[in-house]
C-alpha positions in Angstrom: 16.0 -3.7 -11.3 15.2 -5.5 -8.1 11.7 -4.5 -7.0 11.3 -3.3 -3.1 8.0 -3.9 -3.4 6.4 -7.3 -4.1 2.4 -7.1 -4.2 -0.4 -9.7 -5.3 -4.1 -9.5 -6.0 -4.3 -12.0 -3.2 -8.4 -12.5 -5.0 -7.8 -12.3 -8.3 -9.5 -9.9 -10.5 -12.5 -11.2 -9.8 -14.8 -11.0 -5.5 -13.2 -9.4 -2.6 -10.6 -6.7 -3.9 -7.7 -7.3 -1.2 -3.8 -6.6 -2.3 -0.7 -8.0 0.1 2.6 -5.9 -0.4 5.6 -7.5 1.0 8.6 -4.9 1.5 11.5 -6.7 0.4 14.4 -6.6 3.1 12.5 -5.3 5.4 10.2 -8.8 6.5 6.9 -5.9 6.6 3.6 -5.8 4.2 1.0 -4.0 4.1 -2.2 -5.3 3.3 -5.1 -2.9 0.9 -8.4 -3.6 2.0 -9.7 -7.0 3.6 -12.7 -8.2 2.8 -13.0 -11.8 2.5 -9.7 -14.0 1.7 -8.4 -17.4 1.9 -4.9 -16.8 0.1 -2.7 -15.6 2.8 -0.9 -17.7 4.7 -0.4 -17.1 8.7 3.2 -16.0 8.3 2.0 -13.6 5.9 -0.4 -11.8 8.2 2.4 -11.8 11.1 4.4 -9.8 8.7 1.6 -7.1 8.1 3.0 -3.6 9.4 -0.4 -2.0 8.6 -3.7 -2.2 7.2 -4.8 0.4 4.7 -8.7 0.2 4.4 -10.7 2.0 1.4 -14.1 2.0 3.4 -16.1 -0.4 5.2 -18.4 -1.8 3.3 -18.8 -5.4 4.7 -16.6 -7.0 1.0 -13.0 -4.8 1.7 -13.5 -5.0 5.9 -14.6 -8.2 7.4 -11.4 -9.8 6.9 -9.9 -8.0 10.4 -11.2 -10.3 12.1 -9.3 -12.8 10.6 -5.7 -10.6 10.6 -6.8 -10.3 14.2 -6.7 -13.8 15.4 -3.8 -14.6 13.3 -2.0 -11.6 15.2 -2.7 -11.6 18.7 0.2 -12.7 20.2 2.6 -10.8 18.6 4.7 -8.5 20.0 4.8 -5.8 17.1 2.1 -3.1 16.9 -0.4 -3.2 13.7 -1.5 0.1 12.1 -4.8 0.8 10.6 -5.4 3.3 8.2 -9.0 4.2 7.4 -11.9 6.8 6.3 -13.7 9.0 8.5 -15.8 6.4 11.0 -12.6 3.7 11.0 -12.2 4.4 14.7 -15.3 3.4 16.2 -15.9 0.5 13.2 -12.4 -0.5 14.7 -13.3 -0.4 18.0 -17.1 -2.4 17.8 -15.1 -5.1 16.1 -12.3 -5.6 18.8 -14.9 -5.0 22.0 -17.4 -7.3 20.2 -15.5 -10.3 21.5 -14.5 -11.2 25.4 -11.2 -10.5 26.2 -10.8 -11.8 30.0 -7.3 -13.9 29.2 -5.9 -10.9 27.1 -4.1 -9.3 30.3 -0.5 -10.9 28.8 -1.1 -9.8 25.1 1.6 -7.0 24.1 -0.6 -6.0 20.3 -0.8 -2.3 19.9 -2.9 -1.5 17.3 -3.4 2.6 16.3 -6.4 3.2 14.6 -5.6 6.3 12.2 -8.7 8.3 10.9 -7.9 10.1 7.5 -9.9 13.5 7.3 -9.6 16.2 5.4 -6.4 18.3 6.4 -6.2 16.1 9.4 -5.8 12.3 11.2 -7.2 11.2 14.8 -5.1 8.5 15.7 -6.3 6.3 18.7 -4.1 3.5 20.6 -5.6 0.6 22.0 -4.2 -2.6 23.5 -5.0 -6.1 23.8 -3.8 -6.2 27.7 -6.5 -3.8 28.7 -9.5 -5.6 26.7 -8.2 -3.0 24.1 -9.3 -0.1 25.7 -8.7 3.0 24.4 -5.6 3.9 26.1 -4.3 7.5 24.0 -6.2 10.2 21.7 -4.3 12.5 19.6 -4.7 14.5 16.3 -1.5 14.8 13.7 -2.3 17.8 11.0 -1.9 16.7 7.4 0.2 18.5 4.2 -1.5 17.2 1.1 -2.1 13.5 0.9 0.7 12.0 2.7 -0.1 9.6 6.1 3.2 7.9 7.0 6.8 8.5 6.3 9.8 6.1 6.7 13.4 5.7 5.1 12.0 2.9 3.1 9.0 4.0 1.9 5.6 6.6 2.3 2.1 6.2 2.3 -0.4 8.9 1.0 -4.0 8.5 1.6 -6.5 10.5 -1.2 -10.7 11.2 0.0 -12.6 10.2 -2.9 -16.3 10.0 -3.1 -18.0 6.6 -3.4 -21.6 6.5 -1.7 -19.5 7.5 1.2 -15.8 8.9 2.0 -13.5 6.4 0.4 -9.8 6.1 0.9 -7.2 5.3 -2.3 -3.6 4.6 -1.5 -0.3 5.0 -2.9 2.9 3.3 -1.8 5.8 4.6 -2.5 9.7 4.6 -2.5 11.7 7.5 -1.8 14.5 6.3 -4.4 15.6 3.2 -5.7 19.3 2.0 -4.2 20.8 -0.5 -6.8 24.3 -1.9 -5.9 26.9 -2.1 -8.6 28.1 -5.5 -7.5 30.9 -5.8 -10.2 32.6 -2.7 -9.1 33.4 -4.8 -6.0 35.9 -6.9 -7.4 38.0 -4.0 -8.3 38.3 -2.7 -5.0 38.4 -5.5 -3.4 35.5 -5.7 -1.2 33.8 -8.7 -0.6 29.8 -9.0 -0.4 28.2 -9.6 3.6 25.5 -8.1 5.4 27.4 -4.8 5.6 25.6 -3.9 1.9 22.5 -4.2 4.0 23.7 -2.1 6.6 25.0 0.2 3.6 21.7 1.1 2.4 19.9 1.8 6.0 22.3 4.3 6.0 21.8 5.9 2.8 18.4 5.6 2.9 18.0 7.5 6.5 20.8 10.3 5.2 23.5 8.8 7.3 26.5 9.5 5.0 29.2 10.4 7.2 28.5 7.4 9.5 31.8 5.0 9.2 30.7 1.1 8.4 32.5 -2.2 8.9 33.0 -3.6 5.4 34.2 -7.0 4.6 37.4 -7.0 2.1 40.0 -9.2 0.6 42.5 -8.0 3.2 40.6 -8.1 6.2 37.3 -6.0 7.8 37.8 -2.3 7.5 36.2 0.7 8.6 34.8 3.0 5.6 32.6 5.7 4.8 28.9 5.4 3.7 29.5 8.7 1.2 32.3 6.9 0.1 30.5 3.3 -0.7 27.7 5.2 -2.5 29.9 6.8 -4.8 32.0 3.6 -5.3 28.9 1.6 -5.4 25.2 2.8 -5.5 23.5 4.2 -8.5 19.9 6.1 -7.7 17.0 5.5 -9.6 13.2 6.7 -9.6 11.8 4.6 -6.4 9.2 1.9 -7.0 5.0 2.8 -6.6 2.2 1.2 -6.3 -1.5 3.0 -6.3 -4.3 1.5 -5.1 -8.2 2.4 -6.1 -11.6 0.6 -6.1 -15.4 1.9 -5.0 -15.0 5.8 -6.9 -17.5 7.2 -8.8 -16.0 8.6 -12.0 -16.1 12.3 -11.4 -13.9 14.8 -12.3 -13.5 15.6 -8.4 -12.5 12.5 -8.3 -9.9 11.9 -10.9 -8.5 15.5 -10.1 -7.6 14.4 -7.0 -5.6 11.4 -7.8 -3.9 13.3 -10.3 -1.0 14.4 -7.6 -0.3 11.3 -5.9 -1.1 8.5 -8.1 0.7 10.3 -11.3 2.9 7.8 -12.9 2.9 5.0 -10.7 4.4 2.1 -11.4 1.9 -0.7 -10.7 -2.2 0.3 -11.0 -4.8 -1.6 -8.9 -8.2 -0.6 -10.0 -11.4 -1.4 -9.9 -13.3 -2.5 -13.2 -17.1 -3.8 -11.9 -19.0 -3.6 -14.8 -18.4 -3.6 -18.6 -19.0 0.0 -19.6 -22.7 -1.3 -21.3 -23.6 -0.5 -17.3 -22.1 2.9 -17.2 -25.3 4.3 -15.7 -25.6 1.3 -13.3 -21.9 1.9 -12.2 -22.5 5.7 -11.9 -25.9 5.0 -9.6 -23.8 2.5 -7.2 -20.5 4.4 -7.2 -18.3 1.9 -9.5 -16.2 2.1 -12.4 -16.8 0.5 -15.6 -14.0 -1.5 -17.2 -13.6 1.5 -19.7 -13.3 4.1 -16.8 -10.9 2.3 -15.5 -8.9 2.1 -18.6 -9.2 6.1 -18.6 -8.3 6.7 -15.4 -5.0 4.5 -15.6 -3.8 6.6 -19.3 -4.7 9.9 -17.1 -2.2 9.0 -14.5 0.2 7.5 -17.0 0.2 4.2 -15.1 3.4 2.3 -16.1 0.8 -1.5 -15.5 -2.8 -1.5 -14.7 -4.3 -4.6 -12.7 -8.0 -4.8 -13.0 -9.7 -5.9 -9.4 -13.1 -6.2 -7.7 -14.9 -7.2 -11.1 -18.6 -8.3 -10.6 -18.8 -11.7 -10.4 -21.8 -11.4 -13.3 -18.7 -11.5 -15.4 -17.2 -14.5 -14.0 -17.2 -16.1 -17.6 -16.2 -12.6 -19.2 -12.8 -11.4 -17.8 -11.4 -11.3 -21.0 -13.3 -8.6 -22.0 -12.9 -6.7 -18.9 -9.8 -6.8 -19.3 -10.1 -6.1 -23.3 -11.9 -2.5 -22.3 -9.7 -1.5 -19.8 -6.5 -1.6 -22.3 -8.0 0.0 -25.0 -9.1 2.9 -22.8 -6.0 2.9 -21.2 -4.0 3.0 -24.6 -6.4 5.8 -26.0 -6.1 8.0 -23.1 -2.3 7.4 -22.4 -2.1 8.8 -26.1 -1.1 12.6 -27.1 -4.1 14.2 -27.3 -6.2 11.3 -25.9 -9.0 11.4 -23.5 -8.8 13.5 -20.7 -12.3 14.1 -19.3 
């Protein structure tokens, strides 16, 4: 299967936890956390739809800055996602610089504020020295932020020393295209297939689509093509998580959204010999980690944001985290 989504621990497992997702066919990503980075190339930060922020401690937020200047003179609006405080955090950064030229710039950039049951969402603009230019409040059903056809964003309050946000990513369905039932109907491949799945994907099905054959163009139906064509499968997810205490609070509520996810990005700062040093600073150990990812039946687990006191160690980070992960994804295994 052909993923949708494409992402990379941009650091490694090791500093600044910061993971770029590129949506494939769609020429978006979506960027979890940003601290500091060197990895991503301009043309990779003009594709950022939005920016999904876990808190903002100094290592997983001073990278806007960067994503700013890279930004600014694009016409598309950015989205940042955030913790209770992200609004005015977001706002000191952008009035902290002068912005006396800026009166041609189109960015719009809404600031969303995750709280419990509820998200402020504030627009600003670069044209008015970004200004705060419209207040509103959506009202929240579980964990889900954002919605599209292609994909869906949910947003889970964990406890760190402070509110802290984990993210999951996720695709409604997966659309694969069964391209050797083409030949025996005759149609020929094009950007129609593309067109194809907007449609299915948005519910379209009685729309009619141009579709490129052996005898000529031809007008058919999308309900049609997906029979002929399409199989569904489970869609692709991705779960993000880093800076959580191991409580039960905690893991309860990840339980829901992240459950089975495809791809696992979690945080593994110390080797458990510092379990009482993690729980004191609000980290997981390597071995928590490992626990968490059998609890939520992770389908791959990516360890990230690993003290750099283990610089020379990584293999047994990485060690601890599978063998807790393999013990808990057992029957009977841990659960607490």
């Amino acid at each position: 299967m052909r993923p949708s989504f494409l992402p990379r621990l941009v650091n490694g497992p090791l500093f600044d936890p910061v993971v770029y997702v590129r949506i494939l066919n769609e020429r978006k990503a979506l960027l979890f956390d940003c601290g500091h980075f060197e990895g991503l190339a301009p043309r990779e930060l003009l594709s950022l739809e939005a920016v999904c922020i876990s808190h903002t401690h100094m290592d997983h937020f001073m990278g806007l800055d960067r994503i700013l200047r890279a930004i600014l003179h694009r016409d598309q609006p950015l989205t940042i996602y955030g913790p209770e405080g992200i609004t005015g955090k977001t706002l000191s950064k952008l009035r902290s610089y002068t912005w006396n030229l800026s009166s041609g710039y189109a960015l719009e950039i809404t600031i969303c504020e995750v709280l419990p049951g509820c998200m402020h969402i504030t627009r600003t603009r670069a044209d008015t020295g970004f200004a705060v230019t419209r207040r509103s409040t959506a009202p929240l059903q579980g964990a889900r932020i954002y919605v599209s056809p292609r994909y869906s964003l949910d947003a889970v309050i964990l406890e760190h020393t402070v509110p802290c946000l984990a993210y999951v990513l996720k695709e409604p369905f997966h659309l694969n295209i069964l391209k050797n039932a083409f030949t025996g109907r005759g149609y020929l491949p094009g950007a129609w297939v593309g067109t194809l799945k907007a449609h299915i994907f948005a519910g379209r099905m009685e729309e009619l689509i141009t579709v490129n054959t052996h005898a000529g163009t031809q007008k058919v139906r999308v309900s049609r093509l997906k029979e002929e064509l399409v199989t569904i499968t489970p869609g692709q997810s991705v779960a993000f998580v880093t800076d959580i205490s191991c409580s039960r609070e905690n893991i309860a509520a990840l339980k829901g959204p992240a459950r089975g996810t495809d791809m696992l990005f979690i945080e593994a700062y110390y080797l458990h010999e510092l379990k009482d040093h993690a729980a004191a600073r609000g980290h997981l150990t390597a071995r928590q980690a490992g626990m968490i990812a059998g609890m939520l039946e992770a389908g791959q687990v990516f360890p990230m944001h690993v003290s750099p006191r283990y610089h020379d160690r990584l293999d047994e980070i990485r060690a601890e985290v599978d063998a807790a992960w393999c013990e808990a994804s057992e029957p009977g295994g841990s659960r607490g």
